[in-house]
N, C-alpha and C positions, 0 to 999 in steps of 0.2 A: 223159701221157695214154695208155689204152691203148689195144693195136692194131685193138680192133674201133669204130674211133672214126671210120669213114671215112664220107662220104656214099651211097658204091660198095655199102656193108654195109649200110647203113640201107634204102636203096632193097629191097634184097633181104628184111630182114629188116620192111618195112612192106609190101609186098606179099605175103608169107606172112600175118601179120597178120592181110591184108585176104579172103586168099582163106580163112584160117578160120572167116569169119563166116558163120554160114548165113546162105545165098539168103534168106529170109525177113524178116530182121534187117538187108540191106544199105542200108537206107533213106539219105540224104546226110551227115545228122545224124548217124547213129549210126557210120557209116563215119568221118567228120570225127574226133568223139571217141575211137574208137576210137586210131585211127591215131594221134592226138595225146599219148593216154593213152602210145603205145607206144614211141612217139619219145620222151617224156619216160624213161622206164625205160631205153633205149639208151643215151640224151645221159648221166644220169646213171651208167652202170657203167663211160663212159668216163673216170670222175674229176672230171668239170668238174663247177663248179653249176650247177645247172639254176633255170627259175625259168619256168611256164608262164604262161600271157595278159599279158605286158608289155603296156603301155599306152607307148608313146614321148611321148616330151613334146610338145606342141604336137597332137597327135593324137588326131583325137576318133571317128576310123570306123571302125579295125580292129586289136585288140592282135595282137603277134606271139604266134603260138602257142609256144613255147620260144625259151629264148635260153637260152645256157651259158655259165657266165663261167670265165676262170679265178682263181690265187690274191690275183691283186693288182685281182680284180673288174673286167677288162676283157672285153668281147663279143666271145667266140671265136667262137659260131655265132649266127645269129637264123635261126629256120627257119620257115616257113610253111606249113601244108596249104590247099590252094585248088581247087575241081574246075577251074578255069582259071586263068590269070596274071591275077590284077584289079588294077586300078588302086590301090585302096585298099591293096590286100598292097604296091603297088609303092610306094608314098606311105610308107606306115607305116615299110617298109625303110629306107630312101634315109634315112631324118629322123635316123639315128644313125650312129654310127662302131662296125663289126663287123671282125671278121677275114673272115670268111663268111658272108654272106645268100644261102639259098636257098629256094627256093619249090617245096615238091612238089605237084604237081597231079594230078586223082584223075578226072579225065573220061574217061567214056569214049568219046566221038567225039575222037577225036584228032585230025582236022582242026581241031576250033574250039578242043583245047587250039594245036593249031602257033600259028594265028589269035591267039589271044590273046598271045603273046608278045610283040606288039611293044611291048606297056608295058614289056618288061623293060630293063634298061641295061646298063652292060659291068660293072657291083660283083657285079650278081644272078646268080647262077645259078639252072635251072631242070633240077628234074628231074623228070618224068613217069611214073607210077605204073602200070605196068601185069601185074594179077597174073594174070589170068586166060589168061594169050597163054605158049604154051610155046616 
């Protein structure tokens, strides 16, 4: 794997991202996609396969947005963009066996992202998006 393959880089490099989108264009949606489009191009130059909307088995409310496998097709990451920690991202996670689940979340009242965290469990981590804050 190579070295810019960390969550630490991703963060920084999805928050640049985020803050190149004009003001105009920042709608949830288009942020969501963005962001996901751009995670996927990351995941992918770190060598793993990548494989966007997994649907997990038994799961009918929320595909993971990337997952990366490595060569022997085991789930190195499952990653999630969410403006909060939902339930459904934490459901979705939980239903398979990853090396790393994490959840980036894109709110900006950061009280009601902290707030929402307590879906989260000790597999998940949670990392919070924030590009606009110098």
């Amino acid at each position: 794997m190579e070295q810019g393959s960390s969550p630490d880089l991703w963060k920084k490099e999805l928050e640049r991202a985020w803050g190149d989108i004009p003001k105009p264009f920042r709608s949830e949606r288009a942020v969501h996609r963005t962001l996901q489009c751009h995670l996927y191009g990351l995941v992918g130059k770190s060598g793993l396969k990548t494989v966007a909307d997994y649907m997990p088995p038994r799961i009918a409310d929320r595909p993971i947005d990337i997952i990366a496998l490595n060569d022997q097709n085991e789930i190195v990451y499952a990653l999630c963009l969410d403006t909060l920690v939902t339930l459904a991202a934490v459901k979705s996670l939980s239903s398979f066996a990853a090396l790393n689940k994490i959840i980036f979340t894109t709110g900006m009242l950061e009280k009601k992202v902290k707030e929402s965290t307590f879906f989260l469990n000790e597999e998940i981590k949670h990392v919070h998006l924030k590009p606009f804050e110098k």
